[in-house]
N, C-alpha and C positions, 0 to 999 in steps of 0.2 A: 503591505507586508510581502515578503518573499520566501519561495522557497527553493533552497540550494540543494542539486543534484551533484551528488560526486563518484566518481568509479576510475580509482586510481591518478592519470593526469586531465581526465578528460572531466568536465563539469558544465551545467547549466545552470540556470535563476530562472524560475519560474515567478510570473507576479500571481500571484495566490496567496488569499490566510484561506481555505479551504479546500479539500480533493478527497477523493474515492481513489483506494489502492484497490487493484483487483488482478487477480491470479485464478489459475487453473491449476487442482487438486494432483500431484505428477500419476498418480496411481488412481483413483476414483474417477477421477475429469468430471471435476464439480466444483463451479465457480465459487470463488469466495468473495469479498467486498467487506472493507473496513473505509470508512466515513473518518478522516483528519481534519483537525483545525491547525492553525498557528496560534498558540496562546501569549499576547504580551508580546509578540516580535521576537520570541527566546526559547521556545519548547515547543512539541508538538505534541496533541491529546487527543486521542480515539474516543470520536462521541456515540458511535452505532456499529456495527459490523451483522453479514447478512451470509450465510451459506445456504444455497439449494440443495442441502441435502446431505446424505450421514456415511460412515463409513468406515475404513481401516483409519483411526485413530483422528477422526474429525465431527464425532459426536456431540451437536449442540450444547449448550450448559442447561442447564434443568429450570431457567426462567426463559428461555426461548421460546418464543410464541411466533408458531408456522401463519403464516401470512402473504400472499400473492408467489404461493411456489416456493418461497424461501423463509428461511431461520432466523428472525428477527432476536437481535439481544444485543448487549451494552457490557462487552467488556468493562472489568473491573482494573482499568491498568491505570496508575498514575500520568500526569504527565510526564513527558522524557525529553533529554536535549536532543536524541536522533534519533532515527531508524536505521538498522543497519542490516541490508535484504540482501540471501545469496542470490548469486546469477550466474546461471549456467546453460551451454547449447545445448544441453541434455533436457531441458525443460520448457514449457512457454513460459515466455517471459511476463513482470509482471505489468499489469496497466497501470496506466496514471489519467485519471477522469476530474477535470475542472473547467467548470463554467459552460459546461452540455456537451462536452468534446473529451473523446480518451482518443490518446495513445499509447504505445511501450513505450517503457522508460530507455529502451535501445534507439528509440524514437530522439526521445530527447540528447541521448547521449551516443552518437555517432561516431565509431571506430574503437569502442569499450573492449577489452580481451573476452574472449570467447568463456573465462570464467571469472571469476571472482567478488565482491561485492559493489553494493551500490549504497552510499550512503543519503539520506534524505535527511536535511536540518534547518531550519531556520537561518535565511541569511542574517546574519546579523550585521546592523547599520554603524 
């Protein structure tokens, strides 16, 4: 399985059916982490997600269970055909972690504009 990076003309394929999205909070500076899979080669589906801690409007869900520093819990979100994440020089950008190795997704996608978004979807075959 794959997964397709896009942000305007510029795009990668990553070979992955799993990865760790990971960002920094622009106002608190408190890392976040969501756990994806590829479901079926067609969707993507958030199995875990993990924040170190609380804040101006990032307050864990009320079955989070604190666990090694950080907010352990399980998004209730269906599968979806994409992700669609803003990006901007205003911010750190977000990570992309598969297979014991992160980079930025600016990483992956070299010469991206200074704003706008970045889509993440299943390539499809």
């Amino acid at each position: 399985m794959a997964l397709c990076l896009i942000a305007g003309a510029v795009s990668a394929v990553l070979a992955v059916n799993s990865f760790t999205l990971a960002w920094m909070h622009s106002i608190e500076r408190v890392r976040w982490e969501e756990d994806w899979r590829v479901v079926d080669g067609r969707q993507l589906q958030i199995v875990a997600a993990r924040i170190k801690g609380s804040g101006a409007g990032m307050e864990p869900p009320a079955d989070a269970v604190l666990r090694d520093g950080a907010w352990h819990y399980r998004p209730p979100v269906a599968a979806m055909d994409s992700l669609t994440l803003a990006h901007s020089s205003y911010t750190q950008g977000y990570e992309l972690c598969a297979d014991g190795a992160c980079q930025t997704l600016t990483d992956y996608l070299p010469g991206i504009a200074a704003s706008g978004t970045i889509i993440l979807t299943p390539c499809l075959e």
